[in-house]
N, C-alpha and C positions, 0 to 999 in steps of 0.2 A: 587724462587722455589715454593714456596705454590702458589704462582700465577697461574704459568706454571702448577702445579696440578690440582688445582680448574680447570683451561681452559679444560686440558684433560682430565679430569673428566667429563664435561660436554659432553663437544663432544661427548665422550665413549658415554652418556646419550641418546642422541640425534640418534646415529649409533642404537642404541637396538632400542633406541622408532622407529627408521626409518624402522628397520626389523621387530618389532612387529607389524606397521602398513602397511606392505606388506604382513604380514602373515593373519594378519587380512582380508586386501582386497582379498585376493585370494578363500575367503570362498564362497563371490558373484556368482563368477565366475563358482565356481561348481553347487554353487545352479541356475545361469542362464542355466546350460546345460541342469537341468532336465528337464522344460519345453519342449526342444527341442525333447528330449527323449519321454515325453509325447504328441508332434504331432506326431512325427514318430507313436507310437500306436495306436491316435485319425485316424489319414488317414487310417494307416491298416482295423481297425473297419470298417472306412467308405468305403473303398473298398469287406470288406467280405459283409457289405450290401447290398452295389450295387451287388456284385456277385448273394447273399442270392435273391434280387429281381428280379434280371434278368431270373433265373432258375426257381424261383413260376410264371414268366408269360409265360417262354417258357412251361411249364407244363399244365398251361390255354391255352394257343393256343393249344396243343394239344390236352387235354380234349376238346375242341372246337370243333375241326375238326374231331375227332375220333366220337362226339354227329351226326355232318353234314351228316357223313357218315354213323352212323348207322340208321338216318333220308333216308337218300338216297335209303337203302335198302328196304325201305317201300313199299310193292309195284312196285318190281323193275319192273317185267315182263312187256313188252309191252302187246300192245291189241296184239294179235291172233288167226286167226281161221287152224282149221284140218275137210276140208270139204273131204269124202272120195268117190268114185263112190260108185252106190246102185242102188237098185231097189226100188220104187215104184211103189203102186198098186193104181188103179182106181176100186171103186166098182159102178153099177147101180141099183138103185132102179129105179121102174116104167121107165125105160127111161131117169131119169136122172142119172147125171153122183152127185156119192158124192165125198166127198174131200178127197184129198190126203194130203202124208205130206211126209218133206225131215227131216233127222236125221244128225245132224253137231257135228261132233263127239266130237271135244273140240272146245272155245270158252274162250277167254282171256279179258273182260273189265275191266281195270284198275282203271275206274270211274263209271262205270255200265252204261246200255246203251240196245243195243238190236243187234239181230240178223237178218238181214233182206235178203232174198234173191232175185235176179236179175234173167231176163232172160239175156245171152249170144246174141252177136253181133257181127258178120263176125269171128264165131271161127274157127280155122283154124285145122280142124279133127277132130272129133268125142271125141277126149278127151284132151279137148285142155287147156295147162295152162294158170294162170290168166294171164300170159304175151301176150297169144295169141287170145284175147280176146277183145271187148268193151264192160262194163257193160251197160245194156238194162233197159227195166222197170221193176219195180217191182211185183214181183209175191207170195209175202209173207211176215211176218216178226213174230217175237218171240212176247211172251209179254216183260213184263221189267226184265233185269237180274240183279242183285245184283253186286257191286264191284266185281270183283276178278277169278276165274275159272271156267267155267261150264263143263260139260260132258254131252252129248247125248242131246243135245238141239234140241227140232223137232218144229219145224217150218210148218205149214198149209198154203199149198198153192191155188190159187186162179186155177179155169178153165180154163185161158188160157194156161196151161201145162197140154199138150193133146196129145204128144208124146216124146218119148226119145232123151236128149239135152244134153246139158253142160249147168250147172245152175251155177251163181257165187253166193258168201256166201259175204255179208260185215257187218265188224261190227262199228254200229253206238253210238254215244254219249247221253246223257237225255240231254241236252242243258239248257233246262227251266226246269228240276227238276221235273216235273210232271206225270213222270211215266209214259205217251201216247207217241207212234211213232207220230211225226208229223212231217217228213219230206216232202217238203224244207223249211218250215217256222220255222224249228228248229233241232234239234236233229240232224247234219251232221256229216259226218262219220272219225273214229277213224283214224290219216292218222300218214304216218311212210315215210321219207324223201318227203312229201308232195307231198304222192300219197294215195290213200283210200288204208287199208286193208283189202286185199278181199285173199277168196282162191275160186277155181272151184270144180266142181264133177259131172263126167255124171251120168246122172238118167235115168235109162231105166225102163218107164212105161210098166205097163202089166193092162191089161184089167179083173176082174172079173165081169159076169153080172149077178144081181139078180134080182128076183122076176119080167122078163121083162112082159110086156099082150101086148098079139096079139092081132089084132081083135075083136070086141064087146061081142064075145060069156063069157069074162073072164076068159079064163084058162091062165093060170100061165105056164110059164115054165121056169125052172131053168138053167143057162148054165154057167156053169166055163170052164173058155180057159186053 
């Protein structure tokens, strides 16, 4: 009987130490979950980063493109010109004829450049647009215009406009940077789906004649038409 006691005794012994050392082991097992627990948060982090980074560059492309385009604005206006009909006068001294001039009401160079104007070729009417038109030779041009807008640009024309025409306006480019008209060895003209920009305006000349001498005797006589 003491035997069989000491035996169950033991046993009993052995049964606790066996639950004590399951209970023991089970402590592992929660502390391996927490790790888990903390990827689960490690990834979230690294997903709100990624998010955080994705949003600061979609914001740089936009600041980007918003810079593009207010670059874009720069300057947006093309070249153009507002040539309107008018009159021009011719005055004489002595016999000869002085010079005249045409007025281009507005004038648009977007890189600066000059105003130059053409005689017309096979125009079709008396006020014919630039569609109806060949530009001719030159019969004037501006000095240099600055970048940007001009108003009232007059233009000095040469004597071979000697009666009332359809004159075309085009506006040319400084090429070589040097302020001088030198076309065709430079400075060619402002084009818009790669054709020149021109506009027309008939100019009907009128005649004033001053101080003309007759005859040797030197008298002078005055005559306005």
């Amino acid at each position: 009987m003491t035997r069989k006691t000491v035996v169950l005794a033991i046993a009993a012994l052995m049964v606790v130490g066996t639950s004590a050392a399951l209970a023991v082991g089970s402590g592992p097992a929660a502390t391996d979950e927490a790790p888990l627990a903390q990827e689960t948060e490690t990834t979230t982090a690294a997903n709100e980063t990624v998010e955080t980074t994705a949003d600061e560059t979609t914001m740089e492309e936009t600041t980007m493109q918003e810079t593009t385009t207010a670059e874009g604005q720069v300057g947006a206006e093309s070249a153009r010109i507002t040539f309107l009909n008018q009159t021009a006068g011719y005055t004489f001294t002595n016999g000869e004829p002085n010079t005249t001039s045409v007025l281009i009401e507005r004038v648009v160079v977007p890189e600066g450049g000059f105003l130059v104007v053409h005689q017309a070729q096979n125009a079709t009417g008396e006020y014919a647009t630039e569609g109806q038109v060949e530009v001719g030779s030159v019969v004037g041009n501006s000095t240099y215009l600055e970048p940007g807008v001009h108003s009232n640009v007059v233009v000095e024309l040469n004597g071979t406009v000697n009666n009332s025409q359809t004159l075309v306006a085009m506006a040319h480019q400084d090429t070589n940077d040097n302020r001088q008209y030198e076309f065709p060895e430079a400075d060619g003209p402002y084009t818009q789906n790669g054709s020149a920009v021109i506009d027309t305006g008939y100019v009907i000349i009128e005649y004033d004649a001053t101080d003309l001498t007759f005859g040797d005797d030197g008298n002078q006589t005055t005559t306005e038409a």
